[in-house]
C-alpha positions in Angstrom: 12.9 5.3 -15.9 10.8 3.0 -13.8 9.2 4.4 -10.8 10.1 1.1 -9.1 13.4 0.8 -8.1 14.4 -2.8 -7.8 18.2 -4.9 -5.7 18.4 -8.1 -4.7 20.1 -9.4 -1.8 21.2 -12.5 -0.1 18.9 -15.6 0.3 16.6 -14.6 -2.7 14.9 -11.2 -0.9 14.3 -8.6 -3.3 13.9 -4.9 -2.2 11.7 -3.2 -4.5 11.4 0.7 -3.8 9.2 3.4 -4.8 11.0 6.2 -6.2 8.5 9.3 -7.2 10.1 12.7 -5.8 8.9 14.0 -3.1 6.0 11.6 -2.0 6.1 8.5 -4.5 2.7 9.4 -5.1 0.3 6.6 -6.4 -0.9 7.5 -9.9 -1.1 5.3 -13.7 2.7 4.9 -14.6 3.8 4.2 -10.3 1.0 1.5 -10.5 1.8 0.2 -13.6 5.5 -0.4 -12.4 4.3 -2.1 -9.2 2.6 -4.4 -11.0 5.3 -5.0 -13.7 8.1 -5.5 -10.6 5.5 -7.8 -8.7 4.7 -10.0 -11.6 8.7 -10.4 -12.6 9.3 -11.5 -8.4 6.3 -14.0 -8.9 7.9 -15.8 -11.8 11.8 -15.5 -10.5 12.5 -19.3 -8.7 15.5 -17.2 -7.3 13.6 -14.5 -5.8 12.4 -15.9 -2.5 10.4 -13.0 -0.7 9.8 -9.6 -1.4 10.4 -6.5 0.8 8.7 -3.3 0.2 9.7 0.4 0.7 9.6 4.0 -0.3 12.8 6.4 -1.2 13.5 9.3 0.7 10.7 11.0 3.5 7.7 8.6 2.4 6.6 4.9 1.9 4.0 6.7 0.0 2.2 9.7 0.1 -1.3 7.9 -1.7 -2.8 9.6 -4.6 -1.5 11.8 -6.6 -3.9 15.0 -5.7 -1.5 17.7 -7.9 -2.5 15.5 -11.4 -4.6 16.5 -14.1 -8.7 15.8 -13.4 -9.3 12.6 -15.6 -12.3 11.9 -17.7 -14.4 9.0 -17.2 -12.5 6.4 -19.2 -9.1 7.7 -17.8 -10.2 7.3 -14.1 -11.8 3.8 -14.9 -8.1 2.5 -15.9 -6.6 4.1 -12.9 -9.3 2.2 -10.6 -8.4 -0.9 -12.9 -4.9 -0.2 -12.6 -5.4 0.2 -8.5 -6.8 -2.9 -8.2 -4.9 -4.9 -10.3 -1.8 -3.8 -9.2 -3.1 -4.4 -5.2 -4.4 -7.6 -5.8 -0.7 -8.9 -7.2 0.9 -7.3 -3.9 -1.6 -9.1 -1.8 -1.8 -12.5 -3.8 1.5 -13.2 -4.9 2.6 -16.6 -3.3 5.7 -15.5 -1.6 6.6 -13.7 2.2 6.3 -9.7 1.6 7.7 -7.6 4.2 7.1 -3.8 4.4 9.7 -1.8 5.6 8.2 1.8 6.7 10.6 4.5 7.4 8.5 7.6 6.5 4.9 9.1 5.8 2.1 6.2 4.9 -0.3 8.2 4.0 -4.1 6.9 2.4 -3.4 5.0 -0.3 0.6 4.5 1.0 -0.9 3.2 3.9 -2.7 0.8 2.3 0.4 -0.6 -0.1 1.6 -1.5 3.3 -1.0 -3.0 5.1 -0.9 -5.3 1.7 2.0 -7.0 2.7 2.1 -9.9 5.1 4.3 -8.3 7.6 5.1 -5.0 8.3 7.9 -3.3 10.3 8.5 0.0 11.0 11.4 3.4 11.6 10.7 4.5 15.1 11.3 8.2 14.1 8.9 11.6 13.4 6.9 10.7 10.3 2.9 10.4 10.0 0.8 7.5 9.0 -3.0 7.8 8.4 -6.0 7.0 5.9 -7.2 10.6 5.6 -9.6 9.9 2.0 -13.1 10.3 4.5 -11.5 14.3 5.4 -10.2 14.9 1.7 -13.9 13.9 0.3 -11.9 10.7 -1.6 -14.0 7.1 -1.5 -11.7 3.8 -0.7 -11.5 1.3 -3.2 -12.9 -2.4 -3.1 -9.5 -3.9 -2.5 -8.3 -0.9 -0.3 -11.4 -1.3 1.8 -10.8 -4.9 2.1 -7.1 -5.0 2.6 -7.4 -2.7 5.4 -10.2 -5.1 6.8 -7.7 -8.2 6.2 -4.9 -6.5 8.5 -6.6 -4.7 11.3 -9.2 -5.3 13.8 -12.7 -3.2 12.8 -12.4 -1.3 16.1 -8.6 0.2 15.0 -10.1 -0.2 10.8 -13.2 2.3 11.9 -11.1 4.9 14.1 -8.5 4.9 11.0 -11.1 5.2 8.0 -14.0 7.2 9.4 -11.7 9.1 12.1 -9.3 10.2 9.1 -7.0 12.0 11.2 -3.1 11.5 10.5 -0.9 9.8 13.6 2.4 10.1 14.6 4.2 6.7 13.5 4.5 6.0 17.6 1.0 4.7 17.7 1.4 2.5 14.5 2.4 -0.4 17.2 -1.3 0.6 19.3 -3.6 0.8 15.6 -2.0 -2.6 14.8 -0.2 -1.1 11.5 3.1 -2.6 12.1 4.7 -5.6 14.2 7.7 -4.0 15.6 9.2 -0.4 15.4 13.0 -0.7 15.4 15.4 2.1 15.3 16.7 3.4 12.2 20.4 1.0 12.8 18.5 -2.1 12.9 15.2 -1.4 10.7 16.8 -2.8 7.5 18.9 -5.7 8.6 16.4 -6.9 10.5 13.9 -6.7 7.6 16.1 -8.6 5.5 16.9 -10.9 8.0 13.1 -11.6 8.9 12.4 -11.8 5.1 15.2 -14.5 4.3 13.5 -16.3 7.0 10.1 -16.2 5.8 11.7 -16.9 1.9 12.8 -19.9 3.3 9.8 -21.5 4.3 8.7 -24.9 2.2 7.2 -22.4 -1.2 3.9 -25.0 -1.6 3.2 -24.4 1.9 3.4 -20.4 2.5 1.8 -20.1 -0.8 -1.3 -22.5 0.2 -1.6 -21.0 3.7 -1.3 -17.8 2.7 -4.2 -17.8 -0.4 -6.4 -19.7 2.6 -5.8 -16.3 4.9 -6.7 -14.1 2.4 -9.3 -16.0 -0.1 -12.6 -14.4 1.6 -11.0 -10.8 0.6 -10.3 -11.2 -3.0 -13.2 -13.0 -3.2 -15.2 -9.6 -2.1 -12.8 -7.7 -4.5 -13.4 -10.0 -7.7 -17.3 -10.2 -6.7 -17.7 -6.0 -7.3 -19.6 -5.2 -10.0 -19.0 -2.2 -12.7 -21.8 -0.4 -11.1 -20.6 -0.6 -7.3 -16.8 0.6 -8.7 -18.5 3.8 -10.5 -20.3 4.5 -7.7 -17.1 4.5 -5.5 -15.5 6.2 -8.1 -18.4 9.0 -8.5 -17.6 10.1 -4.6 -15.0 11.8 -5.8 -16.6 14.1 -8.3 -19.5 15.9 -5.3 -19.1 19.5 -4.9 -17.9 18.9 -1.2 -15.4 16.2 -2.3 -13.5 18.2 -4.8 -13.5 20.9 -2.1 -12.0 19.2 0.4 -9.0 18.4 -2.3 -8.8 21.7 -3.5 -8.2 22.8 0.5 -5.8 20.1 0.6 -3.9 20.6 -1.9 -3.6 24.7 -0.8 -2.5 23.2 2.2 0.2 21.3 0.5 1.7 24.1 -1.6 1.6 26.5 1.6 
């Protein structure tokens, strides 16, 4: 069963919505499926614009921290996986809208601040990049997704402050356009998406690969040796700490 729960609706918008009890947690087969679900909406004429979600409390809780430590070749094809599967969210020719109605967390975060407009529950959840205070390094294309969306004043409290906010201030950090309350949140994501999706195609596509070229140019420019030292942050003695603290944390 896909961890990518896909419907369509009216005037071509497709909801696709991650399903991985209890925090859609980002690990190989959740990627894999974003990926697969991003590439079929690319090459569907009928699907128009995409909007993106999460089942039940989260959007997405980032990493999965409770999975088994990886060896070397393993975590290279998640950090493959990571950015392939970012770079389709980010590129793919057509409006996506995220809807956020729970915890965006790190690497949840990040799925939304991928999409070209994001809107938000006005209700108790937390949003944050907390990988500085749990010893994790950001990926290429996280790093510059994050850059693409906010301002580096709001980018720097975010990634070096690490703390996790309530989802009030996601209208102050510049995380979402609107926060609506939870009997207008989805029709008026729809709404705004069938709007977008029905834009001239040739012309959001072109304007929208101009917005975003310098970015993926960064993130195809990063060579082997730059990823594995990203990815070597997370093997320190302090960084696996931090996890193991967090993940006590968690459980308690």
């Amino acid at each position: 069963m896909s961890t990518v729960r896909i419907q369509d609706h009216d005037a071509g918008v497709r909801l696709l919505t991650l399903d991985r009890p209890p925090a859609n947690a980002i690990d190989e087969e959740l990627l894999g499926d974003l990926a697969a679900a991003v590439a079929a909406a690319r090459s569907d004429d009928a699907v128009r614009a995409i909007v993106l979600t999460g089942a039940g409390r989260f959007l997405s809780g980032g990493f999965d921290l409770a999975a088994p430590r990886r060896d070397d070749a393993a975590a290279q094809r998640v950090a493959e996986l990571y950015r392939d599967a970012h770079l389709a969210l980010l590129e793919l020719p057509k409006p996506t809208i995220a809807m956020v109605q729970g915890h965006a967390i790190a690497g949840g975060l990040v799925l939304a601040l991928a999409c070209d407009y994001r809107l938000g529950l006005d209700a108790d959840y937390k949003i944050g990049l907390n990988e500085v205070a749990i010893g994790a390094s950001f990926p290429r294309v996280a790093l510059e997704i994050v850059r693409l969306r906010l301002t580096h004043a709001r980018a720097a409290e975010l990634l070096l402050g690490a703390a996790l906010y309530p989802a009030s201030q996601a209208l102050r950090l510049g995380i979402v356009d609107e926060l609506l309350p939870a009997d207008k949140l989805e029709s008026t994501v729809l709404r705004r998406a069938a709007r977008m999706g029905s834009f001239p195609r040739e012309s959001y596509a072109h304007t929208k690969a101009a917005l975003i070229a310098e970015a993926v140019q960064r993130v195809r420019a990063e060579t082997p040796q730059e990823a594995r030292a990203a990815t070597a942050v997370w093997s320190t003695e302090e960084s696996r700490a931090a996890r193991t603290a967090q993940r006590k944390k968690l459980e308690s």
